[in-house]
Every structure is written in C-alpha cells, then in structure tokens.
C-alpha positions as CSV (number, residue, x, y, z in Angstrom):
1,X,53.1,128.5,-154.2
2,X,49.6,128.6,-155.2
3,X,46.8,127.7,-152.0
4,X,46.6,124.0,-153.4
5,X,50.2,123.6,-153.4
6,X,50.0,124.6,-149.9
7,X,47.5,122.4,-148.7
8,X,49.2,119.4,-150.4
9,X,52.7,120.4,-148.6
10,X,50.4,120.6,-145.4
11,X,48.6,117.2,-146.3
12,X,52.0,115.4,-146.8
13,X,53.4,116.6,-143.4
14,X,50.5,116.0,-141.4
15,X,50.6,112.3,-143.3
16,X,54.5,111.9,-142.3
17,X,53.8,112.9,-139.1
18,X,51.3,110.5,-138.1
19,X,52.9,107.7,-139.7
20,X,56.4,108.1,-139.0
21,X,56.7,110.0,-135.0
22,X,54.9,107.3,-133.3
23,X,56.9,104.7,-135.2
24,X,59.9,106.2,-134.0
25,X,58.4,107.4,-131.1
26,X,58.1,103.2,-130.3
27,X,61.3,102.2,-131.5
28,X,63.0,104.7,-128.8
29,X,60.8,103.4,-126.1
30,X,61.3,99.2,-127.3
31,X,65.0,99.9,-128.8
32,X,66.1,96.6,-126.8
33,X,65.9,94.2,-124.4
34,X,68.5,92.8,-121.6
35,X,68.2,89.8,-119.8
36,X,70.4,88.0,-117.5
37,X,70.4,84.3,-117.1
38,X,69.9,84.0,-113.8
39,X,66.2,85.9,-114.0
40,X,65.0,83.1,-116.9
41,X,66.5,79.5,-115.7
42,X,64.3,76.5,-115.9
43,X,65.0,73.0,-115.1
44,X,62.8,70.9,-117.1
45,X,62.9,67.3,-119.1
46,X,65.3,67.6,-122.6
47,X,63.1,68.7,-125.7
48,X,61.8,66.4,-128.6
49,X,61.1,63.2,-126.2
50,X,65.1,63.0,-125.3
51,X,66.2,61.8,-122.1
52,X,67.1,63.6,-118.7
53,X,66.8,66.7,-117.5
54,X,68.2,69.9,-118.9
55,X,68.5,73.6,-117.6
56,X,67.4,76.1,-120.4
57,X,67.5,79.8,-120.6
58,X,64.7,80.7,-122.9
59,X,65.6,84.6,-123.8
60,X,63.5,87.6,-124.6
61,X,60.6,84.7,-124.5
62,X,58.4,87.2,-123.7
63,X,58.7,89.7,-126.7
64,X,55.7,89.3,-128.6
65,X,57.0,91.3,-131.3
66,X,60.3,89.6,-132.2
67,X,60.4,86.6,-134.7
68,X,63.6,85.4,-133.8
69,X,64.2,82.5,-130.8
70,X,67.9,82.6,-128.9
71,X,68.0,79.8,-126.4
72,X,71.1,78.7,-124.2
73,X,70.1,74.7,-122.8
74,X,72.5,72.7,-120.6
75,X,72.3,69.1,-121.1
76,X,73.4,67.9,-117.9
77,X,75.0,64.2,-118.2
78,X,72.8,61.7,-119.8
79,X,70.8,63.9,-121.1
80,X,69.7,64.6,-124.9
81,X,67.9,66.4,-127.4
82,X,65.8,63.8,-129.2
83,X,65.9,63.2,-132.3
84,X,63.3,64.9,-134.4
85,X,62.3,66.0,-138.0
86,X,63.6,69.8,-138.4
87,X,61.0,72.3,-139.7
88,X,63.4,75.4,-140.3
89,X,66.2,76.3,-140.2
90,X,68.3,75.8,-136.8
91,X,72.0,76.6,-135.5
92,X,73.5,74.8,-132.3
93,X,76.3,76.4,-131.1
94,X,78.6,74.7,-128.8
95,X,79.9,76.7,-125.8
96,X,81.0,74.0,-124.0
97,X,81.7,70.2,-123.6
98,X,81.4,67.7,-125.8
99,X,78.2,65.5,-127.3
100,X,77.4,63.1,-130.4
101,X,75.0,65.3,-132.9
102,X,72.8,62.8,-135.4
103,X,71.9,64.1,-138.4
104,X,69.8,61.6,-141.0
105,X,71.2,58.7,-138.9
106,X,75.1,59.9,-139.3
107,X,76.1,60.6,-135.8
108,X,79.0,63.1,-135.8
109,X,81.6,64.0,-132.6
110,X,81.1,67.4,-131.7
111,X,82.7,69.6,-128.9
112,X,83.2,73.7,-127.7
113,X,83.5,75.9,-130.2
114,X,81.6,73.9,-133.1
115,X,78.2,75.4,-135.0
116,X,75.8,73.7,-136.7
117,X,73.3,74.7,-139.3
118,X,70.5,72.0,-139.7
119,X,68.3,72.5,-143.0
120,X,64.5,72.0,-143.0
121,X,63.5,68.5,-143.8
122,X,66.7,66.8,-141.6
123,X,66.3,64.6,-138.8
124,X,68.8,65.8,-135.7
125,X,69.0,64.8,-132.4
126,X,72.2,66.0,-130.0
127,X,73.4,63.8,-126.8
128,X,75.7,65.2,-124.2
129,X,78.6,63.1,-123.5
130,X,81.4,62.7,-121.0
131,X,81.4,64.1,-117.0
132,X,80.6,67.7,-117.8
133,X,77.6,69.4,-118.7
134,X,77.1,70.4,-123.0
135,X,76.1,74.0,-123.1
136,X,74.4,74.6,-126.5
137,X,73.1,78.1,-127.6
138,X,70.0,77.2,-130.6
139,X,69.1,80.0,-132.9
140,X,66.2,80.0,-135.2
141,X,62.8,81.9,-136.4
142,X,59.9,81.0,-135.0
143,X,57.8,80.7,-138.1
C-alpha cells in the first residue's frame, strides 16, 4: 500500500469508529425496558369522552425514543371507550370479559381472546359489559 492508501484505510476507520461504537455503545446501555404494572396504574375517567372510570397501565410512557404505544386499560362496569374518529392504525386485544365494540355504527359482541384491527378513517367506540371488569391491551404508533 502506497501512503494515500494508508491514510484512506486510516480515514475509514477513524469514520466507522465514530459513527458506529457509540451507536452500539447506546444500544447496549438502552437494549430494553421492564415495567411492572403495579409501578404505572392510574385510575382516571375512560378516554374519547366515554363514561366511567377506568384503570390504565400506560407502558414504557416515558421512553422518548420509542414510536410505538402498548397500553393495558380496565373498563370497570359501566364504563366505555367513546366513540371516536380513528387516526391510525389501532389493535384492541381482549384479555378478559366481554364488551359491545362499534365500529361505523355496527356494534359487534366481543369477549377474551378477540383482536381487533381498526383502520384509519373508522369510527370505534368499545363498552364493557356484564359484572366483570373488560381488560383491553391497545397497540398503535404514535404518529
């Protein structure tokens, strides 16, 4: 190798170096994030103008530096997700109990174990019913 080809080699590294070690250097430090339920709870009124009061876990709320939203909310009895105009794409997953969902003024019977995937430009709104609490976990991007 001639001295130019040496410095290039040099210049390359040194470039590599100072973009890729602290990249890597962050992920190791930021790799992931646990939280437990019990650490994030809220009680506060149900979302979108619905009625009653709800308990909602709200994870990794605080990572600035995630695009994604992961939500598990309790609608206790009587309580609901109003109905509202959807912006993005959205997935309710039921864990438990059972509610009415109403999508575009269809209402639908909807109980453990049942997903949902709400395209933008849908109206939905979710309502628990019966004795027991509907536990719904909502997935979607923030922007």
């Amino acid at each position: 190798m001639n001295r130019n080809q040496h410095l290039i080699t040099a210049a390359m590294c040194f470039v590599m170096i100072v973009i890729f070690f602290p990249s890597a250097l962050a992920q190791k430090q930021n790799a992931f994030i646990l939280e437990h339920e019990s650490d994030i709870a809220k009680n506060e009124p149900a979302p979108h103008n619905g009625n009653g009061m709800t308990t909602v876990y709200n994870y990794f709320s605080a990572d600035s530096g995630s695009n994604l939203v992961f939500r598990k909310r309790v609608l206790h009895p009587g309580s609901e997700i109003g109905y509202h105009l959807q912006s993005k794409e959205e997935i309710y997953y039921i864990l438990s109990g059972d509610g009415e969902l109403k999508v575009n003024d269809t209402t639908y019977n909807v109980k453990t174990g049942d997903a949902i995937l709400t395209h933008p430009g849908n109206y939905h709104g979710l309502k628990q019913k019966g004795k027991d609490d509907l536990v719904v976990i909502i997935d979607y991007t923030k922007q």
